[in-house]
VODOFI-990814 format. One record per residue (C-alpha): z, y, x; residue number from 1. Coordinates in steps of 0.02 Angstrom, whole numbers. Each point is the difference from the previous one (the first is absolute). Layout:
@w Z&v Y&u X&nr NUM
...
//
This chain:
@w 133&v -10171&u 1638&nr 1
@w -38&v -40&u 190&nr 2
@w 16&v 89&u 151&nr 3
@w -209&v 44&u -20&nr 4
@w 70&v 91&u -159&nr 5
@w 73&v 143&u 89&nr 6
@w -106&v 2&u 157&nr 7
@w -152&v 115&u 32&nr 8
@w -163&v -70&u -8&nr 9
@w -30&v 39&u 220&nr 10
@w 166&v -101&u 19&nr 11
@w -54&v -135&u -86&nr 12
@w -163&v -10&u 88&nr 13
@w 143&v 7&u 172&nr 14
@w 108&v -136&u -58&nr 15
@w -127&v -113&u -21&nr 16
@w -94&v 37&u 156&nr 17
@w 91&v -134&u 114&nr 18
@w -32&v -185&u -11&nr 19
@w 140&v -115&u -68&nr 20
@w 87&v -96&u 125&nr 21
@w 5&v -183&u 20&nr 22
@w 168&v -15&u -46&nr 23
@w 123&v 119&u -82&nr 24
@w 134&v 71&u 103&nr 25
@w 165&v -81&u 25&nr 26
@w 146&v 88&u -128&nr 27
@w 193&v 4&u 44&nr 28
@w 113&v 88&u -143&nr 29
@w 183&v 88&u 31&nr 30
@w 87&v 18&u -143&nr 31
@w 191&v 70&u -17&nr 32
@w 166&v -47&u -80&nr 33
@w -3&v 193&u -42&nr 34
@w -93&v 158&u 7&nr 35
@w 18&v 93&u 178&nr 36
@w 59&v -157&u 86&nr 37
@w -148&v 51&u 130&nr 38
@w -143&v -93&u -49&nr 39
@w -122&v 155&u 48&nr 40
@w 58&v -9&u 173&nr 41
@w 18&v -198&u 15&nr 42
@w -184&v 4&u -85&nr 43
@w -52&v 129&u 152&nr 44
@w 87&v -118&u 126&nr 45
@w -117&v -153&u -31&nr 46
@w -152&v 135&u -19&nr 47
@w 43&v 74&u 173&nr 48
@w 27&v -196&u 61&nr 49
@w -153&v -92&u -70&nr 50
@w -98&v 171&u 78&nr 51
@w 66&v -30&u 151&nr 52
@w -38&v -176&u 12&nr 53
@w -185&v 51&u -50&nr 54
@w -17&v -42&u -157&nr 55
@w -90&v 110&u -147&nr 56
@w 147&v 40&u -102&nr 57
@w 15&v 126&u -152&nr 58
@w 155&v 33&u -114&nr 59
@w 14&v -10&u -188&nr 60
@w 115&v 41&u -144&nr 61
@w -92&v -21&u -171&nr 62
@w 96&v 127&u -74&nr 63
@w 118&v 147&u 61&nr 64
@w 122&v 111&u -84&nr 65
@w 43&v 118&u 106&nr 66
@w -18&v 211&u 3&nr 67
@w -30&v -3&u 196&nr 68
@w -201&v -12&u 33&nr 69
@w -119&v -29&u 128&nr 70
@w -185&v 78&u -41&nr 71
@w -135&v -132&u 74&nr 72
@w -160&v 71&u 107&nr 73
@w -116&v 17&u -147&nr 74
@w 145&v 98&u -82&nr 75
@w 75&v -135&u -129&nr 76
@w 193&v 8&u -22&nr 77
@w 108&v -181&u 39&nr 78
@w 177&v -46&u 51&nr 79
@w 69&v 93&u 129&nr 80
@w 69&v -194&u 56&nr 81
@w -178&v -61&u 26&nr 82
@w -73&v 134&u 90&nr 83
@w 125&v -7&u 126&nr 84
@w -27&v -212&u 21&nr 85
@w -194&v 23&u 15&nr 86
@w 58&v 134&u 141&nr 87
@w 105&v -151&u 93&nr 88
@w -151&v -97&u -36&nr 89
@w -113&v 140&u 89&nr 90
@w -126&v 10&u -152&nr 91
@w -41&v 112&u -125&nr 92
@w 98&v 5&u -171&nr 93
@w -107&v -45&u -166&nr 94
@w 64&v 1&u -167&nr 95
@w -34&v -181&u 7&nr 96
@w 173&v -32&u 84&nr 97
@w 76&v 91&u -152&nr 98
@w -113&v -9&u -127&nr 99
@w 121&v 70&u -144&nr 100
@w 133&v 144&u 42&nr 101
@w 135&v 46&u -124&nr 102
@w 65&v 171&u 14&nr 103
@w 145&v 20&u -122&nr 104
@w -11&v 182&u -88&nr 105
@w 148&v -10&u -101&nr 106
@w 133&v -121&u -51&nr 107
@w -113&v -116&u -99&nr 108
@w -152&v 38&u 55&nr 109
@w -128&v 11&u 156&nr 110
@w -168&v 33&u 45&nr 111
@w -113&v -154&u 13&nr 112
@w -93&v 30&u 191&nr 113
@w -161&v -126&u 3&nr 114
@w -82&v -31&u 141&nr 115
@w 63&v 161&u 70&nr 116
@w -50&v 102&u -151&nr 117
@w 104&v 43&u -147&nr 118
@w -8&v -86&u -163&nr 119
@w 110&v 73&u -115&nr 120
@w 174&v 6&u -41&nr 121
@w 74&v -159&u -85&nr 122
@w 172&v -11&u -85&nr 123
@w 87&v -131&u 85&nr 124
@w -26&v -128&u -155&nr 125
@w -180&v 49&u -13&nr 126
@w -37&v -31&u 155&nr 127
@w 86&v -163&u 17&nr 128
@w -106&v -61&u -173&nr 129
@w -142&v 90&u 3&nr 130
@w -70&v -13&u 194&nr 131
@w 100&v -130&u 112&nr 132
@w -109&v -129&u -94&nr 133
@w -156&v 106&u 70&nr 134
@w 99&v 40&u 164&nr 135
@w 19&v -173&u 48&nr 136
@w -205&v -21&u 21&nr 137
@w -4&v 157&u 122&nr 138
@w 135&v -74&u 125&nr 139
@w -94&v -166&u -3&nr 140
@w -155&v 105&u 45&nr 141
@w 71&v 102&u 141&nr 142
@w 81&v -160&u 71&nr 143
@w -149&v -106&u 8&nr 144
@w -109&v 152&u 57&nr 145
@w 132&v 37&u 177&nr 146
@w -6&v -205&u 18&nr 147
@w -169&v 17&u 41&nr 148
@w 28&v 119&u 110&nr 149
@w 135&v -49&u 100&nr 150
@w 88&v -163&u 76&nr 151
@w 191&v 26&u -70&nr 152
@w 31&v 100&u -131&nr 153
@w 193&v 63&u -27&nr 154
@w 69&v 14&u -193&nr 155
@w 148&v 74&u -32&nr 156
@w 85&v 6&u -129&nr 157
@w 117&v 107&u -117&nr 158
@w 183&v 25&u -44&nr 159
@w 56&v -185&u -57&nr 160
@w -93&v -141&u -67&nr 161
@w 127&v -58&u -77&nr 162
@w 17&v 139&u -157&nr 163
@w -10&v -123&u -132&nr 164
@w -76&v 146&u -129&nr 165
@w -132&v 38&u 106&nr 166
@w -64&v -174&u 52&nr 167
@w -124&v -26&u -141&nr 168
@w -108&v 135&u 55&nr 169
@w 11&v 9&u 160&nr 170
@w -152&v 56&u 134&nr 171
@w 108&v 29&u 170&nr 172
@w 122&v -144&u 35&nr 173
@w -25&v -173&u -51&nr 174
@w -140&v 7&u -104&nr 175
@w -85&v 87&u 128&nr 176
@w 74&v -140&u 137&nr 177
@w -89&v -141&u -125&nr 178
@w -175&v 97&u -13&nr 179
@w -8&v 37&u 194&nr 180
@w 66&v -179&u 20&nr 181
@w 120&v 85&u 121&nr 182
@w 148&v -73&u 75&nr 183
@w 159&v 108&u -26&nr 184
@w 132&v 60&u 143&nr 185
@w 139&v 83&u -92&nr 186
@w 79&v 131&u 72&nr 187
@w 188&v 32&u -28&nr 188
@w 104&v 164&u 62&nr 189
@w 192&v -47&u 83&nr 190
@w 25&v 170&u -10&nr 191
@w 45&v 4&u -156&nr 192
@w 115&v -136&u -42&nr 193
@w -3&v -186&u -72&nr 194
@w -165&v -26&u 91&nr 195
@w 39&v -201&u -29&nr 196
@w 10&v 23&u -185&nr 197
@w -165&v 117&u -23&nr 198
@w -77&v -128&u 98&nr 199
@w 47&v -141&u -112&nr 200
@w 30&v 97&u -158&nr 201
@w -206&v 57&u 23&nr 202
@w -33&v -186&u 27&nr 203
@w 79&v -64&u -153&nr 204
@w -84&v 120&u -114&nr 205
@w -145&v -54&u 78&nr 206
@w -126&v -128&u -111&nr 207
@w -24&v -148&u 96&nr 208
@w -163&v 29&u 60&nr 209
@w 63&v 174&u 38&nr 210
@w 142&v -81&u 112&nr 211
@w -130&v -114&u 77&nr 212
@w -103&v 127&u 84&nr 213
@w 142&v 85&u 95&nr 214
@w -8&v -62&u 143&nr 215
@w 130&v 74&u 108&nr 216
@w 128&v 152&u 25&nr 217
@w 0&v 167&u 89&nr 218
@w 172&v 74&u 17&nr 219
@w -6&v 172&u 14&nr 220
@w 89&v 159&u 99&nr 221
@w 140&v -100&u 77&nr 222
@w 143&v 76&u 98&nr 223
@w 125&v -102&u 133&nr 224
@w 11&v -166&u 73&nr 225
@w -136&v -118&u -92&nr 226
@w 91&v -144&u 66&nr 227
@w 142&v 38&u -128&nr 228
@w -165&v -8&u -143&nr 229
@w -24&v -171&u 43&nr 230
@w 95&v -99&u -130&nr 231
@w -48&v 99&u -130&nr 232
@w -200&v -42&u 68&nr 233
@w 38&v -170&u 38&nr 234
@w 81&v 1&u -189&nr 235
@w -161&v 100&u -83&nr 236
@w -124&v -143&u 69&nr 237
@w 78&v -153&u -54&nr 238
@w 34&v 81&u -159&nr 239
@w -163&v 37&u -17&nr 240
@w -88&v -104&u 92&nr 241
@w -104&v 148&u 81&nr 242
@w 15&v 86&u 173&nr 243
@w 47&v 149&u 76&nr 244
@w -138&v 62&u 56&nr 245
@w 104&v 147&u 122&nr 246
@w 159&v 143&u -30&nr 247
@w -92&v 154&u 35&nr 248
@w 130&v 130&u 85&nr 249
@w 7&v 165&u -102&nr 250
@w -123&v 119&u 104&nr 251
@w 56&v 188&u 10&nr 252
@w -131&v 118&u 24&nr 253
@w -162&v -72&u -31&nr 254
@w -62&v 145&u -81&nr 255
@w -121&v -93&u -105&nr 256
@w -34&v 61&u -180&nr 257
@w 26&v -86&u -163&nr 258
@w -47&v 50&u -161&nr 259
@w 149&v 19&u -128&nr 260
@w 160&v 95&u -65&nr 261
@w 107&v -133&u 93&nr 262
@w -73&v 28&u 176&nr 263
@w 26&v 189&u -21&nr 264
@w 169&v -56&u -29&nr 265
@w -6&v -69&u 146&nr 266
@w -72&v 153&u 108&nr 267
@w 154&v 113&u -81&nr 268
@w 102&v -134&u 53&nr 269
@w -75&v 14&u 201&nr 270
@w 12&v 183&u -33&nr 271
@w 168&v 8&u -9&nr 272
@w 39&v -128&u 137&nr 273
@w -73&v 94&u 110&nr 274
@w 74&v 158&u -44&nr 275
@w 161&v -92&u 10&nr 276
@w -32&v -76&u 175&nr 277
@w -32&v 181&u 60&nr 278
@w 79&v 123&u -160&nr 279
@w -110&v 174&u 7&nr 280
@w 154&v 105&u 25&nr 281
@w 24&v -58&u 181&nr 282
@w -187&v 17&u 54&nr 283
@w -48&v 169&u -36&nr 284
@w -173&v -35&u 77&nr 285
@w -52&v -100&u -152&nr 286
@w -100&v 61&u -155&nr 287
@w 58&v -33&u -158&nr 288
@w -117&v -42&u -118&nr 289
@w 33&v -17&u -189&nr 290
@w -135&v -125&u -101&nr 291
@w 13&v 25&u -184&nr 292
@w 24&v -176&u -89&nr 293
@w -87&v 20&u -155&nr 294
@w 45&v -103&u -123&nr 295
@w -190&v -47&u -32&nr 296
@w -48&v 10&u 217&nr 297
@w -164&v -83&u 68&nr 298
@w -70&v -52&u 139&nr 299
@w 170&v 51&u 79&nr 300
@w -47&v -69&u 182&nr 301
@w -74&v 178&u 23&nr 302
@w 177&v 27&u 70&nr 303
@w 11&v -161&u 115&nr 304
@w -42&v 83&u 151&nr 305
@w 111&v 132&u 19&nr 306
@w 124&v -144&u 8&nr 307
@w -71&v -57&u 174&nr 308
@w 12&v 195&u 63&nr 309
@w 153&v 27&u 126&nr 310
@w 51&v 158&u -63&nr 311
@w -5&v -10&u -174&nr 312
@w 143&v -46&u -138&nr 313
@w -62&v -66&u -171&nr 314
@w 80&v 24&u -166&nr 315
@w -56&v -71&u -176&nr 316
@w 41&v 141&u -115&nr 317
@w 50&v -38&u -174&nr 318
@w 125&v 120&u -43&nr 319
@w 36&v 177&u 10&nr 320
@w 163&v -27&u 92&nr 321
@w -94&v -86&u 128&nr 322
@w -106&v 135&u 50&nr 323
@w 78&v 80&u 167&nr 324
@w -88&v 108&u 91&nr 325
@w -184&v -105&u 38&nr 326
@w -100&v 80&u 123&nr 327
@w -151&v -98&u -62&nr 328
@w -23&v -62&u -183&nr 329
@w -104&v -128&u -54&nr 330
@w -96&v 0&u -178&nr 331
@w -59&v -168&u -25&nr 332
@w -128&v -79&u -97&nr 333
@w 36&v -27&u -174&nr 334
@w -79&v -154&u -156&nr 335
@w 32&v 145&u -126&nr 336
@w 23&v 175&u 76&nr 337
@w 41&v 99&u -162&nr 338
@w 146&v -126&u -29&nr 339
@w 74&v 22&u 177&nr 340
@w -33&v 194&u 1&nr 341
@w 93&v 10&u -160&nr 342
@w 155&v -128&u 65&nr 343
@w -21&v 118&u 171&nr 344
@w 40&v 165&u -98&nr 345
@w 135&v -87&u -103&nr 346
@w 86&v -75&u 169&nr 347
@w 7&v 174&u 81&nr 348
@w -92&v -64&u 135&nr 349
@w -186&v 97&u -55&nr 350
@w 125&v 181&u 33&nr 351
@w 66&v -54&u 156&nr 352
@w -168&v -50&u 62&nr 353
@w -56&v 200&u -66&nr 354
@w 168&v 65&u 114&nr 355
@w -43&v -98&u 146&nr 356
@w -192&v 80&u -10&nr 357
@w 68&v 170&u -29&nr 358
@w 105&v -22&u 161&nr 359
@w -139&v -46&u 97&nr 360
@w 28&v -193&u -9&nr 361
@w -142&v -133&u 34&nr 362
@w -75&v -99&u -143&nr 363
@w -115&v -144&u 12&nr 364
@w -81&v -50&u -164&nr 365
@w -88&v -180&u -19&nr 366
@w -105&v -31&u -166&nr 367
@w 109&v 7&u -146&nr 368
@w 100&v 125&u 83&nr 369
@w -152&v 98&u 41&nr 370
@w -42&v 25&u -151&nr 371
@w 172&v 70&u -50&nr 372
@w -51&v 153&u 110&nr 373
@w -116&v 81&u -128&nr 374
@w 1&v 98&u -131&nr 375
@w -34&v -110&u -138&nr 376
@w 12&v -194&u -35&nr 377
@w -149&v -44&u -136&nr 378
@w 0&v -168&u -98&nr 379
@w -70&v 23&u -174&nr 380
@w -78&v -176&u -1&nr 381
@w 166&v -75&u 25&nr 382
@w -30&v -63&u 155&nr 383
@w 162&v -9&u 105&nr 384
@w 107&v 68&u -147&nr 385
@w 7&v 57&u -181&nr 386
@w 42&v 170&u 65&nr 387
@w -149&v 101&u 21&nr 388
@w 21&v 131&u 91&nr 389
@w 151&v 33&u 130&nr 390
@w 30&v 149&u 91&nr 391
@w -4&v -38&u 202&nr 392
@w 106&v 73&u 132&nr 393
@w -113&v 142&u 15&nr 394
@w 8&v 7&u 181&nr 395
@w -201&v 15&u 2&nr 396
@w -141&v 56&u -106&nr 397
@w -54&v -164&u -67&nr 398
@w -6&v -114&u -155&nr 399
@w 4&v -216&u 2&nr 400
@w -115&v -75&u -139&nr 401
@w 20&v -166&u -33&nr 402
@w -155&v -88&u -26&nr 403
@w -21&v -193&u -74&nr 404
@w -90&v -67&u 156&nr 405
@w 85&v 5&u 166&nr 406
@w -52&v 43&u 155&nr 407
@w 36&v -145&u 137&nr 408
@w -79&v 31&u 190&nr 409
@w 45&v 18&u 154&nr 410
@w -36&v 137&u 124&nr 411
@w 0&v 81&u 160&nr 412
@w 5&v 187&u 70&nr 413
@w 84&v 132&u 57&nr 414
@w 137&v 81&u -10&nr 415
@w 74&v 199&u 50&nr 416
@w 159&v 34&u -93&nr 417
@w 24&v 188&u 73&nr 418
@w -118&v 146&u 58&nr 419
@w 50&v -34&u 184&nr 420
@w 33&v -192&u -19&nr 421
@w -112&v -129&u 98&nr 422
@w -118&v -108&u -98&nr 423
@w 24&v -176&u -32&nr 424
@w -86&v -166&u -29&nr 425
@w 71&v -76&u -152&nr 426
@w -39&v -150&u -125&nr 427
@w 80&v -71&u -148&nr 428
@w -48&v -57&u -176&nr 429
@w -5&v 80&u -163&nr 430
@w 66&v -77&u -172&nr 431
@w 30&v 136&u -145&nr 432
@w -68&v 27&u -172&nr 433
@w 42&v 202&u 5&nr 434
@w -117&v 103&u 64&nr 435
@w 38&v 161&u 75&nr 436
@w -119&v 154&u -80&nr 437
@w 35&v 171&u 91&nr 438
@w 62&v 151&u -75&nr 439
@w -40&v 115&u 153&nr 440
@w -146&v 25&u 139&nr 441
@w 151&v 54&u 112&nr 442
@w 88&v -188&u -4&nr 443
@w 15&v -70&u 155&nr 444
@w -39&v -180&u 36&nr 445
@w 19&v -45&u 182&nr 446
@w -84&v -199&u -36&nr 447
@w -181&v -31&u 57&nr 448
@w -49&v -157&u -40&nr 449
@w -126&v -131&u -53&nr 450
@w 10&v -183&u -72&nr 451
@w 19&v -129&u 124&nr 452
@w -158&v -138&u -8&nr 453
@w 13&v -180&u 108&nr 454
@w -201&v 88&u 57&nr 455
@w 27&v 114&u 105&nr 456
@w -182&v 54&u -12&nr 457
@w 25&v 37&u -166&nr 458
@w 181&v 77&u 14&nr 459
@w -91&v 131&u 123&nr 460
@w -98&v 52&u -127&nr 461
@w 141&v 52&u -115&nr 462
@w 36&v 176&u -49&nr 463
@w 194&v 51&u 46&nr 464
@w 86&v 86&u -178&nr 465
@w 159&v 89&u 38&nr 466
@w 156&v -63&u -53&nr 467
@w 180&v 16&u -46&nr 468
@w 87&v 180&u 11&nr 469
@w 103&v 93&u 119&nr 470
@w 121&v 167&u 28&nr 471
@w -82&v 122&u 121&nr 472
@w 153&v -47&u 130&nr 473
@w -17&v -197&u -34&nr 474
@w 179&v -8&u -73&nr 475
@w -59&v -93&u -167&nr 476
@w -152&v -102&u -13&nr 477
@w -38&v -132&u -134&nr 478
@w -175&v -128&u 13&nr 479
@w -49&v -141&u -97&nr 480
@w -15&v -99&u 179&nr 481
@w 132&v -144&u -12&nr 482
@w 45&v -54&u 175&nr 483
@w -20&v 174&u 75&nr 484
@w 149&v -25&u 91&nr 485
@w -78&v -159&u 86&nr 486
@w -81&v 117&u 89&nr 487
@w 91&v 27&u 178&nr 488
@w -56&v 175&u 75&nr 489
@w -12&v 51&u -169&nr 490
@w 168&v -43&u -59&nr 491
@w 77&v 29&u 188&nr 492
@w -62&v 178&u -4&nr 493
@w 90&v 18&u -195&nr 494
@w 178&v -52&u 61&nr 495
@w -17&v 110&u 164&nr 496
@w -50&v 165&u -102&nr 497
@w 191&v -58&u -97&nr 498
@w 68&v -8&u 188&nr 499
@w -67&v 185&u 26&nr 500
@w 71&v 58&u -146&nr 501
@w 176&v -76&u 66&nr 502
@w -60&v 72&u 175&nr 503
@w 1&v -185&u 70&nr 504
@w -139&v -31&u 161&nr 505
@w -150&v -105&u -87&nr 506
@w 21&v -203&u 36&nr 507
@w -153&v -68&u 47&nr 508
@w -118&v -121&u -113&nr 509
@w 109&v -171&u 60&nr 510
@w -14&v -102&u -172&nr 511
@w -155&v -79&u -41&nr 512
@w 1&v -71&u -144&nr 513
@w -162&v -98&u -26&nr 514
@w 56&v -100&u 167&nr 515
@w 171&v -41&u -41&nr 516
@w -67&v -80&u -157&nr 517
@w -112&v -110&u 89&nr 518
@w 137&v -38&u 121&nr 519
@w 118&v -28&u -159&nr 520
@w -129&v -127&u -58&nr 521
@w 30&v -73&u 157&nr 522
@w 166&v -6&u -2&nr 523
@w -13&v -89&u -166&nr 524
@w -105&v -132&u 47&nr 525
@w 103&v -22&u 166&nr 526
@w 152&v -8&u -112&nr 527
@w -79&v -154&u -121&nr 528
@w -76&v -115&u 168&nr 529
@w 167&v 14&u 49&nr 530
@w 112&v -59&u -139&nr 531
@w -118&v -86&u -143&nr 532
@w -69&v -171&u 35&nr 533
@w -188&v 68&u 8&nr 534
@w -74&v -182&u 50&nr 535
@w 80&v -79&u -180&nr 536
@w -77&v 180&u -71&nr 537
@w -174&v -27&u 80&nr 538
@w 16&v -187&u -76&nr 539
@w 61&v 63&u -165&nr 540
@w -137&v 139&u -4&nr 541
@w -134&v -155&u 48&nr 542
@w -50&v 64&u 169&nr 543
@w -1&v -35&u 179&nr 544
@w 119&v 117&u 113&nr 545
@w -167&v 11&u 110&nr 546
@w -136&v 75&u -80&nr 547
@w -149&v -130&u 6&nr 548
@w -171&v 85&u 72&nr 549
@w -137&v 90&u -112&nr 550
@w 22&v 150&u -120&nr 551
@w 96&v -88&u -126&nr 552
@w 73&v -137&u -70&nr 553
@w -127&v -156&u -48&nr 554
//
């Protein structure tokens, strides 16, 4: 199977529209002693840098695993990782920079994601011997088709490529490094402990001609005095016989997303750091807010920007004991919304959520926890479970059916939550295989929207469908629309109706959230000129620092 196997006949005609460039682009690999070392953000460093510098560059990671998405323009579904380097890169995300997406459905098993559309699920043995062998000619594919396009392409790639049961069919480390003929920088994380050994230990597992194309080290998210490092560096290279190629510091705050389990982790982790620096109790002007960690959450950056808001106090809720008193709750999106409705009722956590309603609490619900609103949950085909049917929350006349193809797109509109709100732009991006059937003409649904297109000629032309549902005061609304809350009138004017409630003065829209990302980008690249040797990187990456004249590369 090739990438042509799963494309539509008009893309096809698309992709092979432009002319083939004299030379391929230029490919530079980071690879990690572990998963979550912070190859993602390294990997959007030298995107943001190489941009800068004005060359064509694109991301790519042959294959993801990962429940945290990013929906391309023409609607096709890739690593959440990606999307976010082609947006340092300033260009528009294909599923060529993640041709194959693994979204794990239960403990031995995922959904195979193909060029943005789903496959099928695979047992984790199947998949391994039935359709790596296959998978390996798609990643060639994509690679070779974004060299044509572009002067430097990044690779990254994933957890370790040093797990010795894993090696033989491998498609996204050094396998990957030998078909893109790609020297490797591999990235190592002090944070953690014996950085020295995961360095080395990854090196001696290596295969010779593994070890031979690394060609230097990044140390990653160091804290203190790097002069006291210096033995230890000065130790690694003779050892080795390979540089140092910088000791990034660790970077609070960037605000950047990445795309798995371990880098929510992480965003509990700056929750509560922040709550600690300034605890709730002694700033009663703050709202608490109370996200429901599902034990099966996606797309969980729906919640990242009510971390940048001033007045706002984050908690990942788990438990039933950690409930409080929330004046906002967050229903995320959920990989198999029967499951997590079922382990919500069993927690104690799906009543509370009823009391705080019934007490005139605020709910936001995102997606999977959207759909827990209905009436009914409908899945006879087996599609996210071998349940099929599951009562809802009941909180509105509605019923979920799950249906075998899913529904990727993104979109823009409007948005009025109550009868005397103000109306708001909105956009965001779509990625659900239930779809919502109404039970009554009476349901409100405060969403107008319509699917985004690159042509805006075309996108005028769209009808709007409405969208989502929504209490006649605006307490409890649910949509399918992941990053609603990127959004910043929209989501401004949410957390100021919870100020009213507490009869707080409104704070006005300070936070934008688009911006500080771009400025985080920024900050990123600023942070890599400054402390990695990027003339040895340009060298190993086989470019000039100073982009020659002309288009591209000859």
């Amino acid at each position: 199977m090739t990438r042509n196997d799963v494309m539509p006949e008009h893309e096809k005609k698309h992709e092979n529209a432009a002319a083939p460039k004299k030379r391929p682009g230029r490919t530079i690999m980071i690879q990690g002693t572990a998963s979550d070392v912070g190859k993602s953000l390294i990997t959007a460093a030298l995107c943001r840098i190489f941009t800068q510098d004005g060359y064509r560059t694109a991301p790519f990671k042959s294959q993801n695993m990962s429940l945290n998405s990013y929906v391309t323009w023409d609607g096709k579904e890739i690593g959440r990782a990606q999307g976010m380097q082609a947006d340092a890169c300033g260009i528009i995300a294909t599923t060529d920079m993640n041709p194959i997406l693994l979204k794990p459905s239960g403990e031995m098993s995922s959904q195979v994601v193909v060029h943005g559309k789903p496959l099928g699920d695979y047992e984790a043995r199947e998949y391994r011997e039935r359709y790596l062998p296959i998978a390996g000619g798609i990643v060639r594919e994509s690679l070779r088709t974004l060299q044509e396009s572009y002067d430097i392409v990044v690779l990254e790639g994933a957890g370790s490529p040093a797990e010795i049961n894993l090696k033989d069919r491998d498609i996204v480390n050094m396998n990957m490094a030998a078909w893109a003929d790609a020297p490797v920088v591999l990235v190592a994380d002090i944070d953690r402990g014996g950085v020295f050994a995961s360095i080395v230990g990854t090196l001696e597992l290596l295969e010779p001609h593994e070890r031979d194309r690394v060609c230097g080290f990044v140390i990653n998210k160091f804290r203190g005095d790097v002069a006291l490092l210096q033995p230890g560096l000065d130790w690694l290279e003779e050892r080795t016989g390979k540089p140092v190629l910088g000791v990034l510091p660790y970077l609070p705050g960037l605000e950047l997303e990445d795309e798995d389990s371990l880098s929510l982790s992480a965003s509990m982790a700056a929750a509560s750091r922040r709550s600690a620096a300034t605890p709730f109790a002694d700033d009663v002007d703050r709202l608490d807010i109370a996200v429901i960690k599902l034990p099966r959450i996606s797309n969980f950056t729906d919640a990242d920007p009510l971390l940048s808001e001033p007045d706002v106090h984050v908690r990942f809720v788990e438990q039933a004991m950690e409930w409080g008193t929330p004046d906002l709750v967050l229903l995320p999106g959920s990989k198999n919304t029967i499951a997590d409705l079922i382990w919500l009722r069993e927690q104690g956590l799906a009543e509370l959520v009823l009391d705080h309603i019934r007490s005139g609490g605020r709910v936001a619900a995102i997606c999977g926890g959207y759909e827990m609103l209905g009436e009914r949950l409908l899945d006879p085909h087996g599609v996210e479970a071998n349940q099929p049917e599951c009562p809802g929350l009941g909180l509105f006349s509605f019923d979920i059916a799950f249906q075998s193809f899913k529904t990727t797109v993104r979109a823009e509109g409007t948005a009025r939550l109550g009868d005397s709100g103000d109306s708001f732009l909105i956009d965001g991006y779509e990625i659900h295989m239930g779809q919502m059937i109404p039970n009554s003409p009476e349901l409100r649904q405060p969403f107008l929207i319509r699917d985004m297109q690159l042509d805006k000629a075309v996108r005028n032309e769209l009808p709007y469908r409405q969208e989502g549902v929504c209490t006649q005061d605006g307490k409890v609304w649910g949509t399918f629309l992941h990053g609603i809350l990127h959004n910043d009138s929209f989501r401004r004017a949410w957390l100021n109706e919870a100020r009213a409630d507490r009869g707080w003065e409104p704070l006005a829209e300070g936070v934008r959230f688009r911006e500080r990302r771009e400025a985080a980008f920024d900050r990123l690249a600023d942070a890599a000129r400054a402390y990695l040797d990027m003339p040895r990187i340009y060298a190993i990456a086989g470019v000039k620092e100073e982009k020659p004249d002309g288009a591209a590369l000859s």
